[in-house]
Biopython code that builds the backbone (N, CA, C, O; Angstrom):
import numpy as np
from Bio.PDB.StructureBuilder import StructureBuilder

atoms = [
    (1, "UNK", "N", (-25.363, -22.852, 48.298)),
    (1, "UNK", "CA", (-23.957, -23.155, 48.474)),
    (1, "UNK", "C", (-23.464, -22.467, 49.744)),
    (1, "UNK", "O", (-23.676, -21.275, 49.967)),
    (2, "UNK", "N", (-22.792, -23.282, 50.568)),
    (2, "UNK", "CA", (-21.887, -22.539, 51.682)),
    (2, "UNK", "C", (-21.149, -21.448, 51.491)),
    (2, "UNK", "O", (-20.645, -21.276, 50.381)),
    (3, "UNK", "N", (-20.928, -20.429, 52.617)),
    (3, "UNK", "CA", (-20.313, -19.272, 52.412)),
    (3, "UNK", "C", (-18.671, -19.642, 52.047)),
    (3, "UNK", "O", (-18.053, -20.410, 52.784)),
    (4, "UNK", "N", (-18.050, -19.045, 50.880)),
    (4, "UNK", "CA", (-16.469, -18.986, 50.819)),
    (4, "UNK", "C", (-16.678, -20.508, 50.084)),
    (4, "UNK", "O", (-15.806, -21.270, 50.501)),
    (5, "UNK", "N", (-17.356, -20.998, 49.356)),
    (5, "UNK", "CA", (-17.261, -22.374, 48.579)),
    (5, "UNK", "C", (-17.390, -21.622, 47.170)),
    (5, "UNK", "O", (-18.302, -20.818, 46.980)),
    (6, "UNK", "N", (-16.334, -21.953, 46.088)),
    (6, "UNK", "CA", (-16.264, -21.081, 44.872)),
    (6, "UNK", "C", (-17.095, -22.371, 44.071)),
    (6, "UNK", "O", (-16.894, -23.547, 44.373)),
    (7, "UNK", "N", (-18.095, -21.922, 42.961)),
    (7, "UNK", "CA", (-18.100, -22.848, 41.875)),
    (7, "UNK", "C", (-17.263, -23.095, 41.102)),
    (7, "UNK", "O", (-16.345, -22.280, 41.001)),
    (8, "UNK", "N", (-17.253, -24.093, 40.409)),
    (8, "UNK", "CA", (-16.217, -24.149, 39.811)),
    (8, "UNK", "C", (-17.218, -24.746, 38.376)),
    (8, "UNK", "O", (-16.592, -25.548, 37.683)),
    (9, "UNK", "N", (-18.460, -24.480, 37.957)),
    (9, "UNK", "CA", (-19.319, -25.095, 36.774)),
    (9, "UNK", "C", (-18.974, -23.637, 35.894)),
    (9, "UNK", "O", (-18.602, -22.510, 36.221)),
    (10, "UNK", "N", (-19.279, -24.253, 34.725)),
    (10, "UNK", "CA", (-18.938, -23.704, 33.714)),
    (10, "UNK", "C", (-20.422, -22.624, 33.265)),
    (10, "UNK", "O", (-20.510, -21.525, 32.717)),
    (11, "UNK", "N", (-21.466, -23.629, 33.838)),
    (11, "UNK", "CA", (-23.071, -23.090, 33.305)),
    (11, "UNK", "C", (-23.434, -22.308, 34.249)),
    (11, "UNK", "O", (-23.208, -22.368, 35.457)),
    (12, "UNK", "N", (-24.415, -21.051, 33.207)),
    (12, "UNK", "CA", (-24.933, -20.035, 33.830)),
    (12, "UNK", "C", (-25.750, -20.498, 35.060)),
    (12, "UNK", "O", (-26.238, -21.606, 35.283)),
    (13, "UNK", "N", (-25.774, -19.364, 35.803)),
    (13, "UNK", "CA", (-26.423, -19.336, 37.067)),
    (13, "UNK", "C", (-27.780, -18.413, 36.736)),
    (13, "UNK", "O", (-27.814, -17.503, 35.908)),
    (14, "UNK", "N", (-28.838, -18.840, 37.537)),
    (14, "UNK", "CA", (-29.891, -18.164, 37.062)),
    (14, "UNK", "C", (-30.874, -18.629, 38.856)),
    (14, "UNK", "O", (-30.846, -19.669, 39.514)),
    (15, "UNK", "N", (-31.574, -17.389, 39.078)),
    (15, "UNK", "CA", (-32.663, -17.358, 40.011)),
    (15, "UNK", "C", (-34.080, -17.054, 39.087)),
    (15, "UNK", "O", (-34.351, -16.458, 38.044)),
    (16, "UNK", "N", (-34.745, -17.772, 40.040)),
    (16, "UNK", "CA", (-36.433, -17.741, 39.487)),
    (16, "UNK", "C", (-37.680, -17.276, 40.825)),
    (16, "UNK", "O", (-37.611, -17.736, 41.965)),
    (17, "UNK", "N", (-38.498, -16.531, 40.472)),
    (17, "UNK", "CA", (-39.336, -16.212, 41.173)),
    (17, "UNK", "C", (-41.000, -16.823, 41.359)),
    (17, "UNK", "O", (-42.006, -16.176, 41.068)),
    (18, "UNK", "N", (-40.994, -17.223, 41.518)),
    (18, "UNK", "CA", (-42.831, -17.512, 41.675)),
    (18, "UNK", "C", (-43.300, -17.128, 42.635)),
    (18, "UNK", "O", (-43.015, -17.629, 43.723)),
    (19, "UNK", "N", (-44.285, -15.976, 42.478)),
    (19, "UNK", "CA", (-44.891, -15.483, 43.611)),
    (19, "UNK", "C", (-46.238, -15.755, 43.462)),
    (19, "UNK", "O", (-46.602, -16.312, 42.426)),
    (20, "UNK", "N", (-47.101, -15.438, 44.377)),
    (20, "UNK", "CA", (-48.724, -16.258, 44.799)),
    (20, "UNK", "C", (-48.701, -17.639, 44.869)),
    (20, "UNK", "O", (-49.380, -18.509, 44.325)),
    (21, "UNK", "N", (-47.796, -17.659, 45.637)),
    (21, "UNK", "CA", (-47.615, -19.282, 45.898)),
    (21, "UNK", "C", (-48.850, -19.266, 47.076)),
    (21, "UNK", "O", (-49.145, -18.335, 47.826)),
    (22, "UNK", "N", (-49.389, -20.445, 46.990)),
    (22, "UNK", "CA", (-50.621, -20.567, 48.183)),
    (22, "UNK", "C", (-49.978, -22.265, 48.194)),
    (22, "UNK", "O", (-50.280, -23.167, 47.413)),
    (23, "UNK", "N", (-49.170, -22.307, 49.164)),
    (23, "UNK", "CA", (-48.987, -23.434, 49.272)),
    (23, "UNK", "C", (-48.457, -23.458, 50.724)),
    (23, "UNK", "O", (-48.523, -22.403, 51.354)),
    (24, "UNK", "N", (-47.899, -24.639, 51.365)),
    (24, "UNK", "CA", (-47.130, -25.098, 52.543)),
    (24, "UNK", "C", (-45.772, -24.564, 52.697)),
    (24, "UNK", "O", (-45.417, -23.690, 51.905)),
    (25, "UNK", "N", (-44.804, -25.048, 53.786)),
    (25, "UNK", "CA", (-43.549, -25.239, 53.178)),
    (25, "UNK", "C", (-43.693, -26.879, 52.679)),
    (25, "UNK", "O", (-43.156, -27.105, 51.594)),
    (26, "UNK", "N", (-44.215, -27.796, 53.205)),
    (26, "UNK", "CA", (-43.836, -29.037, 52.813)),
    (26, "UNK", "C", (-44.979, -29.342, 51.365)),
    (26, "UNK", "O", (-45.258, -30.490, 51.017)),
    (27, "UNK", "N", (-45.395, -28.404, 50.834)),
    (27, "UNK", "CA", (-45.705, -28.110, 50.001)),
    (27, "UNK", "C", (-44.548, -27.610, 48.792)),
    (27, "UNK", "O", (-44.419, -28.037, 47.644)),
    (28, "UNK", "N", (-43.874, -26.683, 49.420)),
    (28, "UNK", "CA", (-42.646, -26.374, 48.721)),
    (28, "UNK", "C", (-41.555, -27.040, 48.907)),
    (28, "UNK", "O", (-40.633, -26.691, 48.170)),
    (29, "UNK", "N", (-41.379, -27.710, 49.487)),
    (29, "UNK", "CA", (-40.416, -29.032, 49.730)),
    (29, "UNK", "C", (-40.357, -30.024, 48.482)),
    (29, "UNK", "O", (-39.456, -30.182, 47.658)),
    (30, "UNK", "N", (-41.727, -30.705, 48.613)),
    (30, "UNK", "CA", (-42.133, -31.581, 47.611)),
    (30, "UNK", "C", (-41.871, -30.954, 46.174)),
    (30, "UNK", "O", (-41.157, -31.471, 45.315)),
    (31, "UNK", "N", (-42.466, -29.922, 46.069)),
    (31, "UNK", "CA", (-41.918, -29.630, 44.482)),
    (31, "UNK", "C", (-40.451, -29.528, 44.293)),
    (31, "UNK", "O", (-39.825, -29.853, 43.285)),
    (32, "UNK", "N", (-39.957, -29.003, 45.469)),
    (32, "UNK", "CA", (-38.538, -28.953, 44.998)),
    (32, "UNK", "C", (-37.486, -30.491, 44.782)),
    (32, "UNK", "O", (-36.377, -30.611, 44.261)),
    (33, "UNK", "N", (-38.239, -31.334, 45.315)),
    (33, "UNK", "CA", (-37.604, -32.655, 45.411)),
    (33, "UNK", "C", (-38.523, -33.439, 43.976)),
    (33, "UNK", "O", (-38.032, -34.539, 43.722)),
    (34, "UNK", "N", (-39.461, -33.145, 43.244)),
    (34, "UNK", "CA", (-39.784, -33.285, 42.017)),
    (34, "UNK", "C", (-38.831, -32.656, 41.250)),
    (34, "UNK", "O", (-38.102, -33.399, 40.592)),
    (35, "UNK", "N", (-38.625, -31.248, 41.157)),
    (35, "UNK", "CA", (-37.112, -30.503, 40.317)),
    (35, "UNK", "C", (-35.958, -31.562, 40.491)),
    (35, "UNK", "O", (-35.256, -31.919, 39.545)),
    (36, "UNK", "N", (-35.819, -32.026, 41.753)),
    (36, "UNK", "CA", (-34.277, -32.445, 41.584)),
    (36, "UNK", "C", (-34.553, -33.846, 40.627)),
    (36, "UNK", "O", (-33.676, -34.182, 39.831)),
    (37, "UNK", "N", (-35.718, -34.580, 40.736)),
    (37, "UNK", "CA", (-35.769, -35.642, 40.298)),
    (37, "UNK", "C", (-36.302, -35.998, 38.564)),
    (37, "UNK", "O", (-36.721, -37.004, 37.993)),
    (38, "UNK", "N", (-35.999, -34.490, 38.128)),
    (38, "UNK", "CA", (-36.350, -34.499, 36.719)),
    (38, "UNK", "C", (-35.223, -33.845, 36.764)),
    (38, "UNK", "O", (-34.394, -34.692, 37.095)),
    (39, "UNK", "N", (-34.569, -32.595, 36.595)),
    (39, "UNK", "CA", (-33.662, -32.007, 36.427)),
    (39, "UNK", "C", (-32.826, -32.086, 35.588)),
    (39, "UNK", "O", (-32.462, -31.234, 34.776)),
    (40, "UNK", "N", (-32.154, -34.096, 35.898)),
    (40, "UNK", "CA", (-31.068, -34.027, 34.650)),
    (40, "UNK", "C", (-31.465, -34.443, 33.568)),
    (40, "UNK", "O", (-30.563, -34.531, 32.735)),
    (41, "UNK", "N", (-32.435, -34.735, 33.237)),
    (41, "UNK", "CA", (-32.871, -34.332, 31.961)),
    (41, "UNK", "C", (-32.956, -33.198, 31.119)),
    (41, "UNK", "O", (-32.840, -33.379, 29.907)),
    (42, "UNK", "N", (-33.119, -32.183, 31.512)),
    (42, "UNK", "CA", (-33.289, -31.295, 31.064)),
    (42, "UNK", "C", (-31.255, -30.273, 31.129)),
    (42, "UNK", "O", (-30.960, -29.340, 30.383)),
    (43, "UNK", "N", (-30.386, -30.829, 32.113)),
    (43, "UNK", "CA", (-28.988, -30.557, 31.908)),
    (43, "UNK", "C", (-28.709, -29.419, 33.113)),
    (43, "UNK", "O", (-27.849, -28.549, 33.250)),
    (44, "UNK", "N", (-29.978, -29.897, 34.006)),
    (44, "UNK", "CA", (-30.196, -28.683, 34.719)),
    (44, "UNK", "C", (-29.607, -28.746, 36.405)),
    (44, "UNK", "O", (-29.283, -29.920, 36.585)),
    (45, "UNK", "N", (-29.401, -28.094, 37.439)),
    (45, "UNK", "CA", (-29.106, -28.668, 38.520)),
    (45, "UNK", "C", (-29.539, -27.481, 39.544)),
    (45, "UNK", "O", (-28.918, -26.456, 39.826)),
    (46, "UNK", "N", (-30.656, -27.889, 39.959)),
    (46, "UNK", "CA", (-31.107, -27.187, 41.653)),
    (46, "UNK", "C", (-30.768, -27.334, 42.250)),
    (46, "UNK", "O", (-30.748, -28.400, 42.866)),
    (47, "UNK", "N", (-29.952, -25.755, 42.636)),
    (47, "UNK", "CA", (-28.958, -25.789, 44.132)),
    (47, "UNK", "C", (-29.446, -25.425, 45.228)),
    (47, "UNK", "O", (-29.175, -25.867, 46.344)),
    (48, "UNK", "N", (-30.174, -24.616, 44.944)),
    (48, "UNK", "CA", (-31.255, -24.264, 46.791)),
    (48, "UNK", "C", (-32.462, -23.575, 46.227)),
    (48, "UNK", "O", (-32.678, -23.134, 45.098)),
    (49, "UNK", "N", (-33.065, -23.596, 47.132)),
    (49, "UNK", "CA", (-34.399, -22.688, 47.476)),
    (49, "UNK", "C", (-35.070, -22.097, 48.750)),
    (49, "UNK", "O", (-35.077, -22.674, 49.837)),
    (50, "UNK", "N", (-35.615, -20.917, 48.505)),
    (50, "UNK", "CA", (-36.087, -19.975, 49.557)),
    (50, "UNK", "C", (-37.419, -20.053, 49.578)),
    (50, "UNK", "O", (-37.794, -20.874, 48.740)),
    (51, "UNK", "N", (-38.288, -19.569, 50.158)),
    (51, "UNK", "CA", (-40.000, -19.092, 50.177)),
    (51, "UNK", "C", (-39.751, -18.122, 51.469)),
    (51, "UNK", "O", (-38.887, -18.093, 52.345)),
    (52, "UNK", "N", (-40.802, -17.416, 51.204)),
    (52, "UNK", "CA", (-41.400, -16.070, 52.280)),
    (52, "UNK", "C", (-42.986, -15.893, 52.223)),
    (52, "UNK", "O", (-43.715, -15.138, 51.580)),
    (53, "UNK", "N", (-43.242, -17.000, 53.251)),
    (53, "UNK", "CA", (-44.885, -17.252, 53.724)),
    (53, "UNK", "C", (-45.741, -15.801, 53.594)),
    (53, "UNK", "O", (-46.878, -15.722, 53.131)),
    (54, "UNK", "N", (-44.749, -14.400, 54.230)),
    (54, "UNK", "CA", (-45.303, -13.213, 54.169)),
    (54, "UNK", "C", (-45.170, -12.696, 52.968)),
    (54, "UNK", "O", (-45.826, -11.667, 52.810)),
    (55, "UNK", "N", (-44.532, -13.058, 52.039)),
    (55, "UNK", "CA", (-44.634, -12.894, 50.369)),
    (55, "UNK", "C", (-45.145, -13.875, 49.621)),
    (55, "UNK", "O", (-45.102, -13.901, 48.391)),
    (56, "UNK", "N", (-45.633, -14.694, 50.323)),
    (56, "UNK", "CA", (-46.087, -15.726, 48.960)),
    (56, "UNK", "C", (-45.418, -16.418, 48.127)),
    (56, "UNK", "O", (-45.954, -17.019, 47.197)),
    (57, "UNK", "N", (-43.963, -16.420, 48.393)),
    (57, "UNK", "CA", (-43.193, -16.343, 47.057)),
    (57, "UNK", "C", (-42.201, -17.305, 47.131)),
    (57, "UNK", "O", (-41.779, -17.260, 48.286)),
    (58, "UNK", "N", (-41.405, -18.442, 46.287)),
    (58, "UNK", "CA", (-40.913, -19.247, 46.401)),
    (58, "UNK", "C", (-39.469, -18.618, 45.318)),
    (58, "UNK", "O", (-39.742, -18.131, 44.221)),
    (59, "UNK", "N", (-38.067, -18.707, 45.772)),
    (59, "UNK", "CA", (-37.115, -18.378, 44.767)),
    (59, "UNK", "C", (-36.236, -19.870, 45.184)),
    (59, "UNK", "O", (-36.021, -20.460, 46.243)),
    (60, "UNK", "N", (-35.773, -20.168, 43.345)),
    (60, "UNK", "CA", (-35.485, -21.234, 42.677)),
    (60, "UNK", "C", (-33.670, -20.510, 42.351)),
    (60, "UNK", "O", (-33.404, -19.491, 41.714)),
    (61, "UNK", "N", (-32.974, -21.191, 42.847)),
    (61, "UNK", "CA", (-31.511, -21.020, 42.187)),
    (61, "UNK", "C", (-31.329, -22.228, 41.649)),
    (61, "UNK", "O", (-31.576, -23.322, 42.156)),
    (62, "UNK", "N", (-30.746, -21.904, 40.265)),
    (62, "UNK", "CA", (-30.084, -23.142, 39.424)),
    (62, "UNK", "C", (-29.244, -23.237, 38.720)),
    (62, "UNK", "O", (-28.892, -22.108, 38.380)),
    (63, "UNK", "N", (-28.641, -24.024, 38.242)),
    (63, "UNK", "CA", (-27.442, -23.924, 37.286)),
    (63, "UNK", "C", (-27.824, -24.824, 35.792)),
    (63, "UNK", "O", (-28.350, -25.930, 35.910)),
    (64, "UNK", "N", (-27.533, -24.286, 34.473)),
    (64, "UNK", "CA", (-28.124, -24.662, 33.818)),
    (64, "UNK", "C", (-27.667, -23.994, 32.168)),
    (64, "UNK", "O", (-27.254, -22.843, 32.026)),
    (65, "UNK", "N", (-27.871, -25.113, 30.870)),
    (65, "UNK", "CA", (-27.674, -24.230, 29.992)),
    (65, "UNK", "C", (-28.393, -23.029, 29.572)),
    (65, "UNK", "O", (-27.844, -22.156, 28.900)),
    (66, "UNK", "N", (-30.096, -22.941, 30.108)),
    (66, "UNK", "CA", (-30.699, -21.531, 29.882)),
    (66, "UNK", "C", (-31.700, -21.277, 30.783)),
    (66, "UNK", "O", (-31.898, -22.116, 31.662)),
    (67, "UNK", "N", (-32.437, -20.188, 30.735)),
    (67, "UNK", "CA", (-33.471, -20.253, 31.630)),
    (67, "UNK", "C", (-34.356, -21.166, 31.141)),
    (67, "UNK", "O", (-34.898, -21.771, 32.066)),
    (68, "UNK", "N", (-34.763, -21.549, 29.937)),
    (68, "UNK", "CA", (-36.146, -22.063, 29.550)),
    (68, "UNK", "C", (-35.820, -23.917, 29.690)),
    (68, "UNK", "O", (-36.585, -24.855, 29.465)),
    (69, "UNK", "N", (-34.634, -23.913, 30.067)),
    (69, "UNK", "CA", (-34.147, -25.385, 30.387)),
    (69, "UNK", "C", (-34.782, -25.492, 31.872)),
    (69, "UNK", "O", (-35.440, -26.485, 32.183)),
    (70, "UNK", "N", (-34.557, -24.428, 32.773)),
    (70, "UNK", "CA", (-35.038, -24.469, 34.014)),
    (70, "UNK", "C", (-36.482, -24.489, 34.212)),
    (70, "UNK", "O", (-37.060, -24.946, 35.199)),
    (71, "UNK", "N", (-36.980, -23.986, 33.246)),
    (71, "UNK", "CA", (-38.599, -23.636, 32.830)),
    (71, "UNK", "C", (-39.063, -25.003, 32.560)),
    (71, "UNK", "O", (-40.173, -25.434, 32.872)),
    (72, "UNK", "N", (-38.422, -25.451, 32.146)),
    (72, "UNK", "CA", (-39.076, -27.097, 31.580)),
    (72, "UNK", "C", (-38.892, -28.063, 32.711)),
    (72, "UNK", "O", (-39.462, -29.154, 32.689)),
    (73, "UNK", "N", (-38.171, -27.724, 33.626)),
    (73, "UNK", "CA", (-38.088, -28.546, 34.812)),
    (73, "UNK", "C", (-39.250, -28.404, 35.580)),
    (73, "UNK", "O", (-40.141, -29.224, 35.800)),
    (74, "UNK", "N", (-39.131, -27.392, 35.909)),
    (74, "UNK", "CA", (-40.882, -27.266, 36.415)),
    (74, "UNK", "C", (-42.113, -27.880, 35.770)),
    (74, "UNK", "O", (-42.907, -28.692, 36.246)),
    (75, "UNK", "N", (-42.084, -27.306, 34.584)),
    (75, "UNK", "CA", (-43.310, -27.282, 33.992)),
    (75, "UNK", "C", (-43.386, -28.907, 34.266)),
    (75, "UNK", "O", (-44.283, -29.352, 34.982)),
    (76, "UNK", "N", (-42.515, -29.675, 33.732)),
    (76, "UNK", "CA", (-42.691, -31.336, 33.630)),
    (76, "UNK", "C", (-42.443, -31.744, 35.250)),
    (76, "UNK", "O", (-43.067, -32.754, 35.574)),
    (77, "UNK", "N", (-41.799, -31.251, 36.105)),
    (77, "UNK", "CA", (-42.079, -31.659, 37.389)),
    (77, "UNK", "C", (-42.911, -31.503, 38.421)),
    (77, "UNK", "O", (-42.928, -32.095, 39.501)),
    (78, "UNK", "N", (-43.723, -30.508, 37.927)),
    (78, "UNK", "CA", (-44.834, -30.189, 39.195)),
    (78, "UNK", "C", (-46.045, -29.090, 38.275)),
    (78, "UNK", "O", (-47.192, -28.885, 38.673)),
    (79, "UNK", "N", (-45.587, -28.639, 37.310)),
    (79, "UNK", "CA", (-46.125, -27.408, 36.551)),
    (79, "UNK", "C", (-46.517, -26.167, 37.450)),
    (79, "UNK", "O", (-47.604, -25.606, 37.591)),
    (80, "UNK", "N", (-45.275, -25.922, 38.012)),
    (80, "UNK", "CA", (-45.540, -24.498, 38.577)),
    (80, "UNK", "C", (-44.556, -23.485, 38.397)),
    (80, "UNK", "O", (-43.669, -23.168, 39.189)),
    (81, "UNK", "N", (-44.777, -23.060, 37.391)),
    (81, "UNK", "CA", (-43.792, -22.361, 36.168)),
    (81, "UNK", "C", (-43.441, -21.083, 37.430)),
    (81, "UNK", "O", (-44.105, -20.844, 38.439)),
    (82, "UNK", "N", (-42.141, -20.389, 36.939)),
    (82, "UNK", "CA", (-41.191, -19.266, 37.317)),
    (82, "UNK", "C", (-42.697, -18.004, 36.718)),
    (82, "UNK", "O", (-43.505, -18.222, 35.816)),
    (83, "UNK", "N", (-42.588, -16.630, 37.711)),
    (83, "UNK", "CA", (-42.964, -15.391, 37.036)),
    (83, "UNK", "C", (-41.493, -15.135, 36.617)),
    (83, "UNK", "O", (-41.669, -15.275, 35.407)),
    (84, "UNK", "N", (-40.757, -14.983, 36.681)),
    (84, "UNK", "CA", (-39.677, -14.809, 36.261)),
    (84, "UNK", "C", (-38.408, -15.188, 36.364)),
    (84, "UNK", "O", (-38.253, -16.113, 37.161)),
    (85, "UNK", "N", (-37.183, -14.699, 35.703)),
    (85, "UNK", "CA", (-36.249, -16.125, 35.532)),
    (85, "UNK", "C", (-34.986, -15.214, 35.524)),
    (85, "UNK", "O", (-34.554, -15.420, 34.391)),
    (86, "UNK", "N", (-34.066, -14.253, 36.167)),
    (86, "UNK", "CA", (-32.901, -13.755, 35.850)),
    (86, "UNK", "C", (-31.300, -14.818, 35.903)),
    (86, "UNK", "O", (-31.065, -15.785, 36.627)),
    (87, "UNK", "N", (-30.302, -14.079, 34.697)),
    (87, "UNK", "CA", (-29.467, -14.542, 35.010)),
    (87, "UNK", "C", (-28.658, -13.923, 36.105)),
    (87, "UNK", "O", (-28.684, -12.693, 36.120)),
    (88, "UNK", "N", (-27.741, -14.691, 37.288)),
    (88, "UNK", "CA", (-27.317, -13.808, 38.408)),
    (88, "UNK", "C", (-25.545, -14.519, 38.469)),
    (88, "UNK", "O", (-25.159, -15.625, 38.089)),
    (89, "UNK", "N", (-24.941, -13.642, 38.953)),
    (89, "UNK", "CA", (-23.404, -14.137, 39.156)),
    (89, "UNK", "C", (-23.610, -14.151, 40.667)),
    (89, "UNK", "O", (-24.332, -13.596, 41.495)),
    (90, "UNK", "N", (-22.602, -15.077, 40.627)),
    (90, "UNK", "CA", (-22.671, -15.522, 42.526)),
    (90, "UNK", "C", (-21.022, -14.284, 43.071)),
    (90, "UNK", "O", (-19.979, -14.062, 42.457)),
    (91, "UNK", "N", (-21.473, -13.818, 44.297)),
    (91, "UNK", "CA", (-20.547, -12.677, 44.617)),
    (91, "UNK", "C", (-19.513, -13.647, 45.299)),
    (91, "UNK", "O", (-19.594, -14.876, 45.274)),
    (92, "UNK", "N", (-18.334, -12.762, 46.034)),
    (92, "UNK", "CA", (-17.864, -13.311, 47.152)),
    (92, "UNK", "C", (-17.813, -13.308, 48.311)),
    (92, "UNK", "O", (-17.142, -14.153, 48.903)),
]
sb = StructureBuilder()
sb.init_structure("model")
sb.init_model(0)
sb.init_chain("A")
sb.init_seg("    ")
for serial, (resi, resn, name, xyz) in enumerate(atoms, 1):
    if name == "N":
        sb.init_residue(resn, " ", resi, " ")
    sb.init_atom(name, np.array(xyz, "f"), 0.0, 1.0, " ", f" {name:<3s}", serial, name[0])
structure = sb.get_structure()
């Protein structure tokens, strides 16, 4: 989300981590455009994503009724599940 743009959703916010990613970026592209294209099924909505080639590591922001709703997006869109899944409040 752009800087100074307030949400206005009602559903928790949650970041996800997967690290040992051995992949591309257009590697990580593609999965993320599989998430968006399962997503509402699951009630879920991917708002951005990061990776750090020198970490390995791909982070997932989403909005959603739980983490394991976000968990199932993956798993059924690409199966490359979260190491982990916090809930986070967005600052100002």
């Amino acid at each position: 989300m752009p800087r100074g743009v307030v949400r206005l959703c009602t559903m928790p916010l949650y970041m996800d981590i997967h690290r040992g990613v051995d992949g591309s970026a257009e590697d990580v592209i593609e999965a993320h455009k599989k998430d968006v294209e399962t997503q509402q099924k699951h009630g879920v909505k991917y708002l951005n994503y990061w990776f750090s080639d020198d970490e390995d590591a791909v982070f997932c922001l989403f909005e959603g009724p739980s983490k394991e709703a976000g968990e199932k997006v993956h798993k059924e869109a690409h199966g490359l599940t979260a190491d982990e899944i916090f809930e986070v409040e967005q600052g100002e």
